[in-house]
KEGUDREN-783182 format. One record per residue (C-alpha): z, y, x; residue number from 1. Coordinates in steps of 0.2 Angstrom, whole numbers, plus 5000, padded with zeros to 4 digits. Layout:
N
SITE     Z     Y     X    i
SITE     Z     Y     X  NUM
...
***
This chain:
477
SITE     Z     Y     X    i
SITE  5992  5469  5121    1
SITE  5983  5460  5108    2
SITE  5975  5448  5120    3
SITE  5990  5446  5131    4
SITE  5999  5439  5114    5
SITE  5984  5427  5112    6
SITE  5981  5418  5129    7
SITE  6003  5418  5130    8
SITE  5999  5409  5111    9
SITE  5987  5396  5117   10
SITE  5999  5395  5134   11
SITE  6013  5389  5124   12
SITE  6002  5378  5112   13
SITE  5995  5368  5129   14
SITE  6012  5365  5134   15
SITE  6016  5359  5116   16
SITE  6004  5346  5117   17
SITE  6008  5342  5133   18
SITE  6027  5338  5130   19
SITE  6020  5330  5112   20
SITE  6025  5312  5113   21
SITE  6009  5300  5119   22
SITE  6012  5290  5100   23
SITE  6009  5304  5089   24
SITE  5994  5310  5097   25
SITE  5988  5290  5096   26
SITE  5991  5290  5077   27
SITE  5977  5305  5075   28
SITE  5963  5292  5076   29
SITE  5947  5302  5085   30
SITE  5936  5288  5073   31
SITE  5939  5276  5058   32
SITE  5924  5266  5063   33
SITE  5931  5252  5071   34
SITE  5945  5251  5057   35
SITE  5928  5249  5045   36
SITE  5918  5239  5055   37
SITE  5937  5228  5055   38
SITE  5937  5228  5038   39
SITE  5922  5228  5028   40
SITE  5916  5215  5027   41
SITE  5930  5209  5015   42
SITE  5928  5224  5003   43
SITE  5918  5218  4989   44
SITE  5907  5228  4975   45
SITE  5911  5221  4957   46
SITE  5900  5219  4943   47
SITE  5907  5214  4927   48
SITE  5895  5212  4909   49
SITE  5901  5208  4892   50
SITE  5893  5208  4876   51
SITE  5896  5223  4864   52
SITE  5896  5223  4844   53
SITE  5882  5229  4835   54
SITE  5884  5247  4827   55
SITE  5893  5246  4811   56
SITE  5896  5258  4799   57
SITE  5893  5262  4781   58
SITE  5876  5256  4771   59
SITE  5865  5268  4759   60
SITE  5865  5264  4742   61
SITE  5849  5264  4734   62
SITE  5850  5262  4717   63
SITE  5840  5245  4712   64
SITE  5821  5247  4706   65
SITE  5821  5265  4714   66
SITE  5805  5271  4722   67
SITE  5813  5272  4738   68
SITE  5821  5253  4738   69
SITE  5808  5247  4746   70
SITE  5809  5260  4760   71
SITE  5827  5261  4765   72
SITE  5822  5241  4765   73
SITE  5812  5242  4780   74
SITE  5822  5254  4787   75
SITE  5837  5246  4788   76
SITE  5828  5229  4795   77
SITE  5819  5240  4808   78
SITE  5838  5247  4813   79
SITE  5847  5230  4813   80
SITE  5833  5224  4827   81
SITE  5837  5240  4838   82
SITE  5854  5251  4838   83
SITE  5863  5239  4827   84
SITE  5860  5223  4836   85
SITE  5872  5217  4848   86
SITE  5870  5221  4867   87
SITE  5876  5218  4885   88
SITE  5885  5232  4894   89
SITE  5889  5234  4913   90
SITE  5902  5240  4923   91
SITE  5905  5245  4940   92
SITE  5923  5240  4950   93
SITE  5928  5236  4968   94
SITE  5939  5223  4973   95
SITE  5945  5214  4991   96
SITE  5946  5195  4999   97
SITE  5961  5189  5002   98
SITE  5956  5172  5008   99
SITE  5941  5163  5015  100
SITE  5940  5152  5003  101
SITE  5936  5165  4990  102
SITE  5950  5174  4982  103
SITE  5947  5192  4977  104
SITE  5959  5204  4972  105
SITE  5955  5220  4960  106
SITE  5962  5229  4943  107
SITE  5963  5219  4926  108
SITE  5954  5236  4919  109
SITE  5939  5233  4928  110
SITE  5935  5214  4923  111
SITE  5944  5214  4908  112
SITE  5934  5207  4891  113
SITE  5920  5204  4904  114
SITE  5909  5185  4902  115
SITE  5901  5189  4917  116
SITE  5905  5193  4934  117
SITE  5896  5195  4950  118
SITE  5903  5199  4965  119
SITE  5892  5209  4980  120
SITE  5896  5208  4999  121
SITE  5892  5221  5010  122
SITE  5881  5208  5018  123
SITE  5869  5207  5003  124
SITE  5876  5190  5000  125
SITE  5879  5189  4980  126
SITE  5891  5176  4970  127
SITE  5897  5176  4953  128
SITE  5917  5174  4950  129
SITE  5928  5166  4937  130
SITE  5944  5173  4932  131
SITE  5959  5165  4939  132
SITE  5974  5178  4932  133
SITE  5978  5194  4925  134
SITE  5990  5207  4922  135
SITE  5988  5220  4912  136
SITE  6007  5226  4916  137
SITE  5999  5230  4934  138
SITE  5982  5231  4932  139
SITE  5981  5217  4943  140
SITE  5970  5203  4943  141
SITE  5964  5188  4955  142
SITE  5947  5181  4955  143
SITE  5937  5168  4964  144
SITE  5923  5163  4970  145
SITE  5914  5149  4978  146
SITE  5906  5151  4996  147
SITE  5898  5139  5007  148
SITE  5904  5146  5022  149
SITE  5922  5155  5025  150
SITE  5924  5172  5021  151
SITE  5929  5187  5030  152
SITE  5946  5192  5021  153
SITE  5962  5206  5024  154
SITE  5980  5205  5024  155
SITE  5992  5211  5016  156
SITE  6003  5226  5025  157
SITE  6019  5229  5019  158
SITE  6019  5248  5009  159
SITE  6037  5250  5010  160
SITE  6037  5255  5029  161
SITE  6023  5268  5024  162
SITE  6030  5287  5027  163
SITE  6023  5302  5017  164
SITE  6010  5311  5030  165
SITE  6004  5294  5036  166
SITE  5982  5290  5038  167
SITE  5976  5278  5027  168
SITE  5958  5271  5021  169
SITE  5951  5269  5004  170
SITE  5937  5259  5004  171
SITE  5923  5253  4988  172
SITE  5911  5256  4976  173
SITE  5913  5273  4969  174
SITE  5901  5279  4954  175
SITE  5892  5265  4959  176
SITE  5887  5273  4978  177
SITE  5894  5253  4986  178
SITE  5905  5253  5001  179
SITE  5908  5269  5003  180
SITE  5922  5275  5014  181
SITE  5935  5285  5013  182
SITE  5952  5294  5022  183
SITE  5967  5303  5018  184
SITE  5984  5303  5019  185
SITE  6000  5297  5009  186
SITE  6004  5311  4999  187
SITE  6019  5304  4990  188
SITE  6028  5287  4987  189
SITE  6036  5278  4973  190
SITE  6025  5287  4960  191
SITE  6025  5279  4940  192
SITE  6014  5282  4930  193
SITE  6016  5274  4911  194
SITE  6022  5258  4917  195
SITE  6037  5247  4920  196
SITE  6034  5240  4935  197
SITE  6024  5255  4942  198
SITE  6027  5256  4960  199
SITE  6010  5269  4965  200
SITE  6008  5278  4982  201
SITE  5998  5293  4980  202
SITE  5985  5301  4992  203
SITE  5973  5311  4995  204
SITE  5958  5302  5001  205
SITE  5943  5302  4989  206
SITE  5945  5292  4976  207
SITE  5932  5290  4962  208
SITE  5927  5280  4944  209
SITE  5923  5263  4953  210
SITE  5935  5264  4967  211
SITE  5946  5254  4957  212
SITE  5954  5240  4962  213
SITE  5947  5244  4980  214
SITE  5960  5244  4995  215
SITE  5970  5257  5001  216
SITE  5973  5252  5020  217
SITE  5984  5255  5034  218
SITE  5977  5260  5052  219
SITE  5980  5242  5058  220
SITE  5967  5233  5041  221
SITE  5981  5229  5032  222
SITE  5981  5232  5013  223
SITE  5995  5243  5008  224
SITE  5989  5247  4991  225
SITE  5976  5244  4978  226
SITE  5966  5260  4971  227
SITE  5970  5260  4952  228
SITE  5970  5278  4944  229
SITE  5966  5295  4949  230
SITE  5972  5313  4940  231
SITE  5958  5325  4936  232
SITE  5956  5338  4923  233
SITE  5935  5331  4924  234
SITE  5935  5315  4929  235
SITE  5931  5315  4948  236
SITE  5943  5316  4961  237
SITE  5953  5331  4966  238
SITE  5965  5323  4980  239
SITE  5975  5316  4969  240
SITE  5972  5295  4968  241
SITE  5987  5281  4967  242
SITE  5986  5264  4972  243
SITE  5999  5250  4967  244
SITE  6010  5247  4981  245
SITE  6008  5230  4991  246
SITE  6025  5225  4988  247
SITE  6020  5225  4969  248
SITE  6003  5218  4970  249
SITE  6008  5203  4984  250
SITE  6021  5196  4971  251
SITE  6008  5196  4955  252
SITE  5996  5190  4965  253
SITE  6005  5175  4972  254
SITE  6009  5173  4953  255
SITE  5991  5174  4947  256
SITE  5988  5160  4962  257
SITE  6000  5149  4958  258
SITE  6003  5148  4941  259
SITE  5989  5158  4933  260
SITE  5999  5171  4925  261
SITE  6015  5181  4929  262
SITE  6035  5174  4928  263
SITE  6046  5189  4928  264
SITE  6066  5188  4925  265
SITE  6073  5193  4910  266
SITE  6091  5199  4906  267
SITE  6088  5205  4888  268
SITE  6097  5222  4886  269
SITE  6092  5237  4881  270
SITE  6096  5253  4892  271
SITE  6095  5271  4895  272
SITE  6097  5282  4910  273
SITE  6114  5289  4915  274
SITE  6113  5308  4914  275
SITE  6126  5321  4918  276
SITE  6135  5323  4901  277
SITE  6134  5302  4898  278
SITE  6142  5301  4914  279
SITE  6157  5315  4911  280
SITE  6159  5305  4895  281
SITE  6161  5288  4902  282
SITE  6172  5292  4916  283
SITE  6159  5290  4930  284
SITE  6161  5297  4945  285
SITE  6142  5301  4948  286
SITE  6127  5298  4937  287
SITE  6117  5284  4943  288
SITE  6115  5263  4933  289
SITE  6109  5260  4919  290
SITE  6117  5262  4904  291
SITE  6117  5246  4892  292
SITE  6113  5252  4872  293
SITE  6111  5233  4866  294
SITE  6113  5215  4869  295
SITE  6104  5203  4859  296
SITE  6104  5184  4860  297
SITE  6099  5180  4878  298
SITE  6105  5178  4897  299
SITE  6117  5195  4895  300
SITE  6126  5190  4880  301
SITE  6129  5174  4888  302
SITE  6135  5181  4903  303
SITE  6149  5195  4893  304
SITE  6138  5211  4894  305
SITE  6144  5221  4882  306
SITE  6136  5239  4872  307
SITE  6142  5253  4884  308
SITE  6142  5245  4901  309
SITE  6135  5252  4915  310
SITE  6125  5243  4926  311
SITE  6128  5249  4944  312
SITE  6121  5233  4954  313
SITE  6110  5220  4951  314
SITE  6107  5205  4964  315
SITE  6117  5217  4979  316
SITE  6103  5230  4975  317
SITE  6112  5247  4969  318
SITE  6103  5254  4952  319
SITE  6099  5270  4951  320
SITE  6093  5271  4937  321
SITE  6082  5260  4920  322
SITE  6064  5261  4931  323
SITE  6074  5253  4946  324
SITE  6083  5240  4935  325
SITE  6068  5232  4924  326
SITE  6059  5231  4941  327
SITE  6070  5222  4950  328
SITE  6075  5212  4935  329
SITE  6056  5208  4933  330
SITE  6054  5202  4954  331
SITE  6069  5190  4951  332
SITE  6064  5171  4950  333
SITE  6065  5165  4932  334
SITE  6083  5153  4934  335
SITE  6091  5163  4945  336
SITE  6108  5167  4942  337
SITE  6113  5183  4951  338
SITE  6128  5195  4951  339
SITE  6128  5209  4943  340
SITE  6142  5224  4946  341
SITE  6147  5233  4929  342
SITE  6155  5249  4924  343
SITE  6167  5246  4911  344
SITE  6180  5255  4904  345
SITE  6184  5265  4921  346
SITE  6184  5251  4932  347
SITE  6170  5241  4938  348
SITE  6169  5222  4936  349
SITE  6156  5208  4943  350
SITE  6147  5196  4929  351
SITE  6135  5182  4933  352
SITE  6120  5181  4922  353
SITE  6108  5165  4922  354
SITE  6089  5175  4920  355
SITE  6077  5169  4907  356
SITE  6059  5172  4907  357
SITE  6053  5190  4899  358
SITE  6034  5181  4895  359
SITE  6041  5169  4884  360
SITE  6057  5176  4878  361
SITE  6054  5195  4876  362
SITE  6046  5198  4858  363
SITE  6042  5215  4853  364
SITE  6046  5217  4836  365
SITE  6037  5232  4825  366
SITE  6050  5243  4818  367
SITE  6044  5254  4803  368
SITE  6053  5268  4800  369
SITE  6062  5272  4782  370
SITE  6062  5288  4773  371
SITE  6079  5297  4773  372
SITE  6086  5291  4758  373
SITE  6098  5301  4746  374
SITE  6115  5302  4752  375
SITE  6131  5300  4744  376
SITE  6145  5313  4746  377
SITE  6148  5319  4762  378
SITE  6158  5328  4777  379
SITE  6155  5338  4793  380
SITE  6160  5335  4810  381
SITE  6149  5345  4826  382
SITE  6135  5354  4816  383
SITE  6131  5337  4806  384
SITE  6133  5331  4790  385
SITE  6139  5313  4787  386
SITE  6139  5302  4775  387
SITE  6145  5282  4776  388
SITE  6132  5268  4781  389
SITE  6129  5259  4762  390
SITE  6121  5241  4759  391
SITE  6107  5251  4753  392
SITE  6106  5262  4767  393
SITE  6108  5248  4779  394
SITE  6089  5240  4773  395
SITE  6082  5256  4770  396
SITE  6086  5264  4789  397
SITE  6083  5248  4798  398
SITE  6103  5246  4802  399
SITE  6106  5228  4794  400
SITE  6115  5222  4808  401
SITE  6127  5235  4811  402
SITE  6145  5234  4805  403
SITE  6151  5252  4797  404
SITE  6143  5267  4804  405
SITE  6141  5285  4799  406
SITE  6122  5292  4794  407
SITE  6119  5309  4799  408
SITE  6113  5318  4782  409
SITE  6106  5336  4789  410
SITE  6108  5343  4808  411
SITE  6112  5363  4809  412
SITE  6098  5369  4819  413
SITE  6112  5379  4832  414
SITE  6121  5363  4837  415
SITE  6123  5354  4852  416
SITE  6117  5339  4840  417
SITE  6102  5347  4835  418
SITE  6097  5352  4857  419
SITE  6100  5331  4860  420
SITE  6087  5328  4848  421
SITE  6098  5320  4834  422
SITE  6088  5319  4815  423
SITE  6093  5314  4799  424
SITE  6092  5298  4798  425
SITE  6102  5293  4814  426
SITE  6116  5279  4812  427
SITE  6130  5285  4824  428
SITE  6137  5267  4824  429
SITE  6152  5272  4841  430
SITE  6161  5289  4846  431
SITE  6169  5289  4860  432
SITE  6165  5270  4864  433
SITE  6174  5266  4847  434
SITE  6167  5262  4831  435
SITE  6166  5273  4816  436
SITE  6162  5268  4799  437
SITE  6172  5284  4791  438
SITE  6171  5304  4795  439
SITE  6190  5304  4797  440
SITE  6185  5292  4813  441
SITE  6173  5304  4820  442
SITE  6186  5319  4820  443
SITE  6199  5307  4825  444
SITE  6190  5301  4838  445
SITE  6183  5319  4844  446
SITE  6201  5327  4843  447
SITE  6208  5312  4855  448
SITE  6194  5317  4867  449
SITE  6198  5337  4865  450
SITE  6216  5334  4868  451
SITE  6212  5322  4885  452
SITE  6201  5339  4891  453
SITE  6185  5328  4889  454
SITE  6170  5341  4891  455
SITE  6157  5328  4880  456
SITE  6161  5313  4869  457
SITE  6148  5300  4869  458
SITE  6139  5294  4852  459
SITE  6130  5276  4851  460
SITE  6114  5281  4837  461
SITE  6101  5269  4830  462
SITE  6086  5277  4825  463
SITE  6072  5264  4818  464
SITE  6082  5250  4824  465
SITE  6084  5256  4842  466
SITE  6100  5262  4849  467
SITE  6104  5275  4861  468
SITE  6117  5284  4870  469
SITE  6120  5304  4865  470
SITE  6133  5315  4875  471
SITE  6138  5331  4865  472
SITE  6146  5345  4872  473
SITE  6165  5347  4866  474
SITE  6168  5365  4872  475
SITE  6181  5364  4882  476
SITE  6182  5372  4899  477
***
């Protein structure tokens, strides 16, 4: 019986492959080496050296005319020669053409502080390389060098068409072992990792210290991301690498050509995601936008955006959330004035904003934080003390610019304040998209929400200078 279940198995598993459509059973590639012998030639070894600071630290004290002055003399002349002398240190990246007359493409991480450069070819041909831009917010950066003949070079794929489960090639220097090879598949899509514009696809093909800023490729030689970061509880790969998507990389790139640096758009607000609570509170529908905490000087003051908005779209593209906005914000032409559709008190409304430049118009201002200061007389609303936002408060909690406001004293541990993370110290500067500058407002503004069978009322806090939304619960059913 067992064998009669084993050959009616492999039966049925010819006439699966049989009926299997003729593409899927091309996309299982029986070798990669024509897609290497395609390819690598424009796959480059990177060398980068740079001068590193001599040894500091702490000199002994010998007191003067002591028997061993003369001794911790020579020493210390001896040491400054060797450890503490300054001295060159090398390291070991991979990078890609993109064009015959020379430009390369790698990570920012891998040449960065380097005053040397020396690209390697698989060819043995060797050329050194000057810098021609970086960016640090992608780990991106373009390189060239000068051949006497035209080089080999790859193009760019488009990563968005890229499906989870698809082959793809990783090809570079890993610990220093040059134009290695290897394959995998896509393992995710749409991965961040600590960035703003982080766009990473994640697979499974080797990758290793050195691989970075090598290609990731597609099975027709096209470059569909660039190898930049792997996780690993020891440092060498486990399966799981990411690659900056192409559709990120080819935009800094042409950036780094043209203009030497990057030009992203700017719209100046600050923003937080829209979660469940946030968007009972506000009256939306579904939780999705993002939700504006702040609008200084700049393109979305001028254009009416106001604390409280939700943005749903930006340029026809639907946000679904802060990660989405910034992103699509940053790939907009600096000067462009786009549409944006905004949730405002329950209805929606379209604004046209004018962008800036984030480069040159985005400072970022270091904010230290004040010690909670002693509080005048006080009252209780939702497990928190308050107390009114003084002159003296104002300066001492970062809060200059806000008009009224309520400091929150002391949080009771049990409260629906204390599980959202609010502290003393926190300047509730709205309630219920109103602003308080007394307690009476705050229970006024909460028994207005009870009586309308709200579930959560939304709080506007600064904390440090930097405001956020806050949904607490009301308790009703």
């Amino acid at each position: 019986m067992p064998m009669m279940v084993m050959i009616l198995s492999m039966a049925l598993l010819a006439v699966f492959y049989s009926l299997a459509p003729a593409h899927a059973q091309a996309a299982r590639p029986a070798t990669f080496a024509d897609l290497v012998d395609q390819v690598g030639d424009s796959v480059v070894n990177i060398t980068t050296s740079s001068v590193v600071p001599g040894r500091t630290g702490p000199q002994p004290m010998v007191p003067e005319g002591s028997p061993l002055e003369d001794f911790f003399n020579d020493f210390m002349d001896r040491d400054n020669q060797g450890e503490r002398a300054p001295r060159r240190s090398q390291a070991l990246g991979s990078g890609f053409v993109i064009s015959e007359d020379g430009y390369i493409v790698t990570n920012n991480h891998v040449i960065e502080g380097a005053d040397e450069i020396q690209i390697e070819f698989r060819t043995g041909l060797e050329l050194p390389a000057e810098v021609i831009g970086t960016d640090p917010n992608t780990d991106i950066a373009v390189l060239k060098v000068g051949p006497e003949e035209p080089l080999q070079f790859v193009p760019f794929g488009d990563s968005d068409v890229m499906r989870v489960g698809d082959w793809v090639m990783a090809m570079g220097n890993p610990l220093g072992q040059g134009f290695s090879v290897s394959v995998g598949i896509v393992s995710a899509r749409e991965r961040a990792l600590s960035g703003s514009y982080d766009d990473f696809i994640q697979t499974d093909a080797a990758i290793n210290r050195g691989n970075s800023g090598g290609p990731l490729f597609n099975l027709d030689g096209e470059v569909i991301g660039v190898n930049t970061a792997i996780l690993s509880p020891n440092g060498g790969s486990i399966g799981i690498g990411f690659a900056m998507s192409s559709t990120v990389v080819t935009r800094v790139v042409n950036q780094l050509q043209e203009f030497g640096e990057t030009r992203r758009g700017w719209l100046g607000v600050r923003i937080q995601d829209v979660t469940d609570d946030i968007a009972e509170g506000l009256g939306l529908e579904d939780p999705h936008g993002a939700l504006v905490t702040d609008v200084p000087e700049g393109p979305a003051m001028d254009a009416g955006v106001e604390v409280g908005d939700v943005i749903l779209s930006f340029d026809g593209i639907e946000v679904e959330d802060t990660r989405e906005l910034v992103r699509n914000v940053g790939n907009a032409p600096v000067g462009e004035t786009v549409r944006m559709l905004v949730f405002r008190d329950g209805a929606t409304q379209t604004l046209r904003v004018t962008l800036g430049r984030r480069e040159t118009a985005e400072g970022t201002e270091t904010l230290t934080p004040g010690q909670t200061p002693e509080l005048p007389s006080s009252g209780e609303v939702m497990g928190m003390t308050l107390v009114p936002l003084t002159d003296e408060l104002r300066e001492e909690l970062n809060a200059e610019n806000v008009q009224g406001g309520l400091v929150i004293e002391a949080v009771d541990p049990a409260s629906d304040a204390a599980i959202k993370g609010l502290i003393p110290g926190d300047v509730i500067t709205e309630v219920g998209q109103q602003p308080v500058s007394a307690v009476d407002d705050f229970e006024t503004r909460v028994s207005e929400a009870e009586d309308a069978g709200q579930k959560s009322i939304l709080l506007l806090i600064r904390r440090d200078g930097n405001p956020r939304f806050v949904a607490l619960g009301l308790g009703n059913d």
